[in-house]
GUMILUM-862806 format. One record per residue (C-alpha): chain; x, y, z. Coordinates in Angstrom, 1 decimal. Layout:
[r A; [X; Y; Z]]
...
This chain:
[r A; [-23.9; 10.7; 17.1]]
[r A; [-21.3; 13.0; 18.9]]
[r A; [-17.6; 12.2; 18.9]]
[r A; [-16.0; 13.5; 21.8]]
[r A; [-12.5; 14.5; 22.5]]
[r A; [-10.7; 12.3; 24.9]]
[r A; [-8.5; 14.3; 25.8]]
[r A; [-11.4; 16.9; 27.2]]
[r A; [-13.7; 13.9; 28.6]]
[r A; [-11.9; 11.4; 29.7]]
[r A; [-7.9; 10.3; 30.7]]
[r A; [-6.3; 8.1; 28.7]]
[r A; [-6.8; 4.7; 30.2]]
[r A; [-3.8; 2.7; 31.3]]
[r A; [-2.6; -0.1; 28.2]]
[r A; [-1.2; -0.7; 25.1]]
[r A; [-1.6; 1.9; 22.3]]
[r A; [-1.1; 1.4; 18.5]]
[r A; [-0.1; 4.6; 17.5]]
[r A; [-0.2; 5.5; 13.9]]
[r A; [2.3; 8.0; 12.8]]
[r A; [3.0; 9.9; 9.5]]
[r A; [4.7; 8.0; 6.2]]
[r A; [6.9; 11.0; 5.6]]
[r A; [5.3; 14.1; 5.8]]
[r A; [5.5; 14.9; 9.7]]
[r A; [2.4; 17.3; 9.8]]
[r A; [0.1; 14.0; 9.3]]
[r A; [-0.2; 13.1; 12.5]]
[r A; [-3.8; 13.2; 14.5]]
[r A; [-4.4; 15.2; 17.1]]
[r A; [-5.5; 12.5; 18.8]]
[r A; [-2.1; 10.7; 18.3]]
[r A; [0.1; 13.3; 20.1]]
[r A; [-2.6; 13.4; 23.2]]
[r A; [-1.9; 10.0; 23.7]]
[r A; [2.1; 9.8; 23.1]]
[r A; [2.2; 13.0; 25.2]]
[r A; [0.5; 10.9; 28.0]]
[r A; [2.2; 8.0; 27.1]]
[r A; [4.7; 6.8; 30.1]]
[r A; [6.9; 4.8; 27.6]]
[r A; [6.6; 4.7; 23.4]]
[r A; [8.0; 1.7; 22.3]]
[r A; [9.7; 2.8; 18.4]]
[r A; [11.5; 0.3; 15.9]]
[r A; [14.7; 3.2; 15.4]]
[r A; [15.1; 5.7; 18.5]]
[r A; [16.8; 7.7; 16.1]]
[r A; [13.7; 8.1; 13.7]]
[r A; [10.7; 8.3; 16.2]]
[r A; [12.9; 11.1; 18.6]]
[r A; [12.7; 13.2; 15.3]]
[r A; [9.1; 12.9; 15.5]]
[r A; [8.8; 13.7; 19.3]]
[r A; [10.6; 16.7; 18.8]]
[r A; [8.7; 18.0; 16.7]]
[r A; [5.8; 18.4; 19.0]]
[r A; [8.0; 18.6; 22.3]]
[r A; [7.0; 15.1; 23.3]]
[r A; [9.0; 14.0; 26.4]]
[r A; [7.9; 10.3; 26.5]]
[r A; [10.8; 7.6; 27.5]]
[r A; [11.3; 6.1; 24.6]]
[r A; [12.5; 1.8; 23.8]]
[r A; [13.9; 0.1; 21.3]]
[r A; [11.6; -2.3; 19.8]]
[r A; [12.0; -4.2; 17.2]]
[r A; [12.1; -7.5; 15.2]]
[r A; [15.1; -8.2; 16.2]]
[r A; [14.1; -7.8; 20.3]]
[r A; [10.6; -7.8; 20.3]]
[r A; [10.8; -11.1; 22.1]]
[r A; [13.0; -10.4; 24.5]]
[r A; [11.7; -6.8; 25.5]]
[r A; [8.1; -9.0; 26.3]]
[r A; [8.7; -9.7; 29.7]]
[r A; [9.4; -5.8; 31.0]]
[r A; [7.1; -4.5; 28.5]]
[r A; [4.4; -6.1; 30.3]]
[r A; [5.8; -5.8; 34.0]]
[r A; [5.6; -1.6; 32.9]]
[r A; [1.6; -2.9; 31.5]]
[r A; [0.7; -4.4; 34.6]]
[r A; [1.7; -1.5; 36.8]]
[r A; [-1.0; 0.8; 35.5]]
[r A; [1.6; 2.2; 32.6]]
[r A; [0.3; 3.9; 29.9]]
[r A; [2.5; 2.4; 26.4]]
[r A; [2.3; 3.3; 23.4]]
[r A; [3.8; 1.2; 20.3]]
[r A; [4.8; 3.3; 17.0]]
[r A; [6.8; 2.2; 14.1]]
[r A; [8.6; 4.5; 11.7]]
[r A; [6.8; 5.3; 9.8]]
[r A; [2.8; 3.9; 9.7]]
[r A; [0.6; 1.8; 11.2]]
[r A; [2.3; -0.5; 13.7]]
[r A; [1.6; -4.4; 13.0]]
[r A; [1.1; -3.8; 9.6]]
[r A; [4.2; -5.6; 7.7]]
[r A; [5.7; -3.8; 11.2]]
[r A; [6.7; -5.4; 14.8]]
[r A; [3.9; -5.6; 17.2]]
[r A; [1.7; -8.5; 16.7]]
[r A; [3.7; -10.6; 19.4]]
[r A; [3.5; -7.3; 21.6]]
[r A; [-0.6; -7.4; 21.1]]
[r A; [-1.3; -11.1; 22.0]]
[r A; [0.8; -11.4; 24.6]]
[r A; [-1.0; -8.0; 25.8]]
[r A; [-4.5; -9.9; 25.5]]
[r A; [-3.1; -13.2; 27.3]]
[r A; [-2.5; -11.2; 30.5]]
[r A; [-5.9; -9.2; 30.3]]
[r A; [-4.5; -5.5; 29.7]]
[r A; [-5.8; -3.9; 27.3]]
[r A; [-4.9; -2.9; 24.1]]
[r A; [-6.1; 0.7; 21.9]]
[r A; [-5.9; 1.3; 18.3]]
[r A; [-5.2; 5.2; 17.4]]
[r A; [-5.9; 5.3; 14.1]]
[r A; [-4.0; 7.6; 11.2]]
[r A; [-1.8; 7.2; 8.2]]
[r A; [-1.1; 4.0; 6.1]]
[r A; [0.7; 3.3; 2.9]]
[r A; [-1.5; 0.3; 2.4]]
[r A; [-5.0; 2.5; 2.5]]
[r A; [-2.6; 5.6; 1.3]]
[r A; [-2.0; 4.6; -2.0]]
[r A; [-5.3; 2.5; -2.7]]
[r A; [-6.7; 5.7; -2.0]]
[r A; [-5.7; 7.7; -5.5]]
[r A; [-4.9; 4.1; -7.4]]
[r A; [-8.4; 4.3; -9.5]]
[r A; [-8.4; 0.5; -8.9]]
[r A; [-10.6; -1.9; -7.8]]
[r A; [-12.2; -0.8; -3.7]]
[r A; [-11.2; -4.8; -3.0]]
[r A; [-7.2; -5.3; -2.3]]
[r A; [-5.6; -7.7; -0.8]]
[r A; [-2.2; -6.5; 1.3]]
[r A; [0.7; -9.2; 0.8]]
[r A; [3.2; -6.9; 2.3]]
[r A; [7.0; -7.4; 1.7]]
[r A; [8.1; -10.0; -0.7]]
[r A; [10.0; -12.9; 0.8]]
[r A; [13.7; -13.6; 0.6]]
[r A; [13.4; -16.9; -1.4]]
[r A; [12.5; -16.2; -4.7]]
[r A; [10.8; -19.4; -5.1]]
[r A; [8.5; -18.9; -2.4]]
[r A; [7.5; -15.6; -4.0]]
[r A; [6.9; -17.8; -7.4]]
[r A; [4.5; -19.9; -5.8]]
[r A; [2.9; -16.7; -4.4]]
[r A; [2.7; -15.2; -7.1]]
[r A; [0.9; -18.1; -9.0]]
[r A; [-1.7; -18.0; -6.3]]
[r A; [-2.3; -14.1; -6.2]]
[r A; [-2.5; -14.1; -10.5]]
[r A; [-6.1; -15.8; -9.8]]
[r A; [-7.7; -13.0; -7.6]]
[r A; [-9.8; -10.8; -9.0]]
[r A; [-8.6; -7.9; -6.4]]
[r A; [-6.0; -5.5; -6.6]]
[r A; [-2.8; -6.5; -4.7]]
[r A; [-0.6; -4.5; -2.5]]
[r A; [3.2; -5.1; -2.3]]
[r A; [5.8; -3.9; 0.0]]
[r A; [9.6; -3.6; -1.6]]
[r A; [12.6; -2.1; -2.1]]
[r A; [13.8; -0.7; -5.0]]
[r A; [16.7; -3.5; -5.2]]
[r A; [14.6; -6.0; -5.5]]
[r A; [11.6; -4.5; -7.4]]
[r A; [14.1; -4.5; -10.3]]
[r A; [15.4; -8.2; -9.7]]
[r A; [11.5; -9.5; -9.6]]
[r A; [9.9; -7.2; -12.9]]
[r A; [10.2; -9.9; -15.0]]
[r A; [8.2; -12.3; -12.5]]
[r A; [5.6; -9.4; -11.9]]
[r A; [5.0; -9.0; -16.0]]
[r A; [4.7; -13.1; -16.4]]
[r A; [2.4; -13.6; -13.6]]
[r A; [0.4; -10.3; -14.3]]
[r A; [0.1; -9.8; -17.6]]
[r A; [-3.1; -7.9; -18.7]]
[r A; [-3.0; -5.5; -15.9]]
[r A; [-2.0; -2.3; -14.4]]
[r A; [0.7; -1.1; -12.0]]
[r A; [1.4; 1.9; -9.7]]
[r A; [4.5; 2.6; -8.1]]
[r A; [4.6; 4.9; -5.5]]
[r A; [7.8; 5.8; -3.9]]
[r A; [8.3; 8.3; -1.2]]
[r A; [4.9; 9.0; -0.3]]
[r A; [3.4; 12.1; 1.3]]
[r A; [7.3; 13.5; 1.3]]
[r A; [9.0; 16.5; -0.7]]
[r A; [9.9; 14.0; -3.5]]
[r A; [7.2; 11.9; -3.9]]
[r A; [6.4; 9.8; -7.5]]
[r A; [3.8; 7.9; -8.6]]
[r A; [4.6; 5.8; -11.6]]
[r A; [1.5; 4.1; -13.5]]
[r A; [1.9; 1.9; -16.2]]
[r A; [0.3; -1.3; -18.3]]
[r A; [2.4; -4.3; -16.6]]
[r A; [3.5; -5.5; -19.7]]
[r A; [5.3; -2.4; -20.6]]
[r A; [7.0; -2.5; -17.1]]
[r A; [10.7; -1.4; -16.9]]
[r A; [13.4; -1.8; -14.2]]
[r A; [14.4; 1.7; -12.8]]
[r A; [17.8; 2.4; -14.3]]
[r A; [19.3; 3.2; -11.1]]
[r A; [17.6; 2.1; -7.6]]
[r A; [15.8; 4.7; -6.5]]
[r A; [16.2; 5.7; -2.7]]
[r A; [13.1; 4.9; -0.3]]
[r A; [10.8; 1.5; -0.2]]
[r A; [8.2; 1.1; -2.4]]
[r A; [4.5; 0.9; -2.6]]
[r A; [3.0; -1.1; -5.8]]
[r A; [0.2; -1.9; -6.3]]
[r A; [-1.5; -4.4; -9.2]]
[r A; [-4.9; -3.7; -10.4]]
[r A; [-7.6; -6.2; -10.4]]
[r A; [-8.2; -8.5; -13.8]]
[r A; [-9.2; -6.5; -16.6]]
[r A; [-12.9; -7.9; -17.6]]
[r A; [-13.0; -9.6; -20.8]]
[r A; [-15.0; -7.9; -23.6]]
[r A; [-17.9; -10.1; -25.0]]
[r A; [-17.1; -11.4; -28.2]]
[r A; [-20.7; -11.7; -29.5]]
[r A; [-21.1; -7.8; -29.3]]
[r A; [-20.2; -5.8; -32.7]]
[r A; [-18.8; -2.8; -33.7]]
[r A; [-21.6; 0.0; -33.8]]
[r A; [-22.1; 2.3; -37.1]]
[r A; [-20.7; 5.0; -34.8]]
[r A; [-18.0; 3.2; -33.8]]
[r A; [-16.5; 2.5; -37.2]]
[r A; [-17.2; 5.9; -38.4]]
[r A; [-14.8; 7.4; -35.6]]
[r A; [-12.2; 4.2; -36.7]]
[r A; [-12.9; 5.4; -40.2]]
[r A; [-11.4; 8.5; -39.1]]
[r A; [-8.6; 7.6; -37.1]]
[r A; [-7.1; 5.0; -38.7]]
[r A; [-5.7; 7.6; -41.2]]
[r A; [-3.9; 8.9; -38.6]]
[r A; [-2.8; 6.6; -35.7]]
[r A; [-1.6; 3.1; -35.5]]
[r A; [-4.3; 0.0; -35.4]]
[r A; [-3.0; -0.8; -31.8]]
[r A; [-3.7; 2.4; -30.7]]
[r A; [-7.6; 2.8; -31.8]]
[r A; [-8.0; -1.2; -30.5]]
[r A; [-6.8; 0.1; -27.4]]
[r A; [-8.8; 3.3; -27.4]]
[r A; [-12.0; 2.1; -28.6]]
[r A; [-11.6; -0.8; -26.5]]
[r A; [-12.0; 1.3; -23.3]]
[r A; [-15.5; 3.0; -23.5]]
[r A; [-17.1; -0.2; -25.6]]
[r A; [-17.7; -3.8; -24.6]]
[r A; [-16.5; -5.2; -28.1]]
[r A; [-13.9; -7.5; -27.4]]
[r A; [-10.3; -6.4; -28.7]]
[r A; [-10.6; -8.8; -31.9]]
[r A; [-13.5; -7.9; -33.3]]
[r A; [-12.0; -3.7; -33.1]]
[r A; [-8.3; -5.1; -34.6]]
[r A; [-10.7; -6.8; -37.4]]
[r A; [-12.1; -3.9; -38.6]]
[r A; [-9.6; -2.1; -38.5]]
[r A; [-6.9; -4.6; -40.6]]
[r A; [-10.0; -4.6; -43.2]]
[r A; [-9.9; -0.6; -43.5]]
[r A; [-5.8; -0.7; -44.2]]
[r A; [-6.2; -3.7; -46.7]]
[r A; [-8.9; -1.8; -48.3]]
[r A; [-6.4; 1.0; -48.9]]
């Protein structure tokens, strides 16, 4: 199969066009992306402000309009007047994939309603972004950003603690500290990473057991990415400790604490958590 430039074979075709554009670092961007906002007769942007820093960058002259969740609604009606007179739009967010926890869905079906059609332009993602060095489970399931009522996030979260997937939450710092106590309760028994400031000069990736998790001290500056890994499998009981096994416990428990060589040997063996604290209580009492 041969992919072929579109911008060497073909115009870009009149419609809608969801426009990925970087997270923070402004070189990832595709190629493919400024062809289309270069051709692009209007880019509709959530903050003018934001997405004119990006245009700059690559001398992109596109009109641009304010949309966003606050407008979205009423911009419909000219938005699609500029559609139906053989326009060339394109929709970008601040940072992302538009539609994605991001303004545009409205934009989309009202675009399929009247028969013009509607382009994805693929590129950069927080969601995919940080699944991508998470070392969790390939199956996720994106929730996006938590609610305003905390009880609705409760009952959420009492749903979402019985998938076996990792999960993928949207959030600022503010309230990522309010909610760590709800995160440990309903996700005990996994793991968490936090990534803040993605793809930009001071980006962090926190990882850490969930039940060791810790508001920030102060709130740090930029929304966050977390994600929670998938259920940790439960170790079959009716497998015992090999000889090999207890000789390397023999070894260590002179030297580190029994949670720590549970924890250890628990990793690369199936032998449930029990069994390894067992043997290893019997070894001190022997003492």
């Amino acid at each position: 199969m041969i992919l072929q430039s579109e911008s060497i074979n073909n115009k870009v075709k009149n419609g809608l066009y969801i426009v990925s554009t970087p997270i923070g670092n402004l070189s990832d961007i595709t190629l493919r992306a400024l062809e289309v906002l270069k051709q692009s007769d209007y880019v509709l942007c959530e903050d003018t402000r934001v997405s004119k820093n990006l245009l700059d960058r690559y001398e992109i002259k596109s009109k641009l309009i304010s949309n966003h969740k606050f407008n979205e609604k009423k911009n419909l009606p000219k938005i699609i007047d500029i559609l139906k007179s053989d326009s060339i739009v394109s929709l970008i967010s601040d940072a992302g994939t538009p539609s994605v926890s991001d303004p545009g869905a409205i934009l989309i079906n009202e675009c399929l309603l009247n028969k013009i059609d509607v382009f994805p332009i693929p590129g950069s993602s927080a969601v995919s972004t940080a699944v991508s060095i998470s070392g969790f489970s390939e199956k996720y399931f994106f929730y996006g950003f938590f609610p305003e009522k905390k009880n609705k996030l409760k009952e959420d979260f009492e749903k979402l603690s019985n998938l076996d997937s990792c999960i993928i939450f949207f959030i600022s710092p503010r309230k990522f500290n309010k909610f760590v106590e709800d995160i440990r309760h309903y996700f005990s028994g996994r793991k968490i990473l936090i990534c803040r400031e993605m793809t930009k000069f001071y980006e962090e990736y926190i990882r850490t057991d969930i039940d060791k998790l810790k508001p920030f001290e102060s709130d740090p500056k930029g929304e966050l990415t977390i994600i929670v890994s998938e259920k940790e499998k439960e170790k079959n009981s009716s497998i015992i400790l090999k000889e090999s096994d207890k000789e390397i416990i023999r070894k260590m428990i002179k030297k580190m604490s029994i949670k720590d060589i549970t924890d250890i040997i628990n990793q690369y063996s199936n032998v449930a958590k029990k069994e390894i604290y067992n043997y290893c209580l019997k070894l001190k009492n022997e003492k």
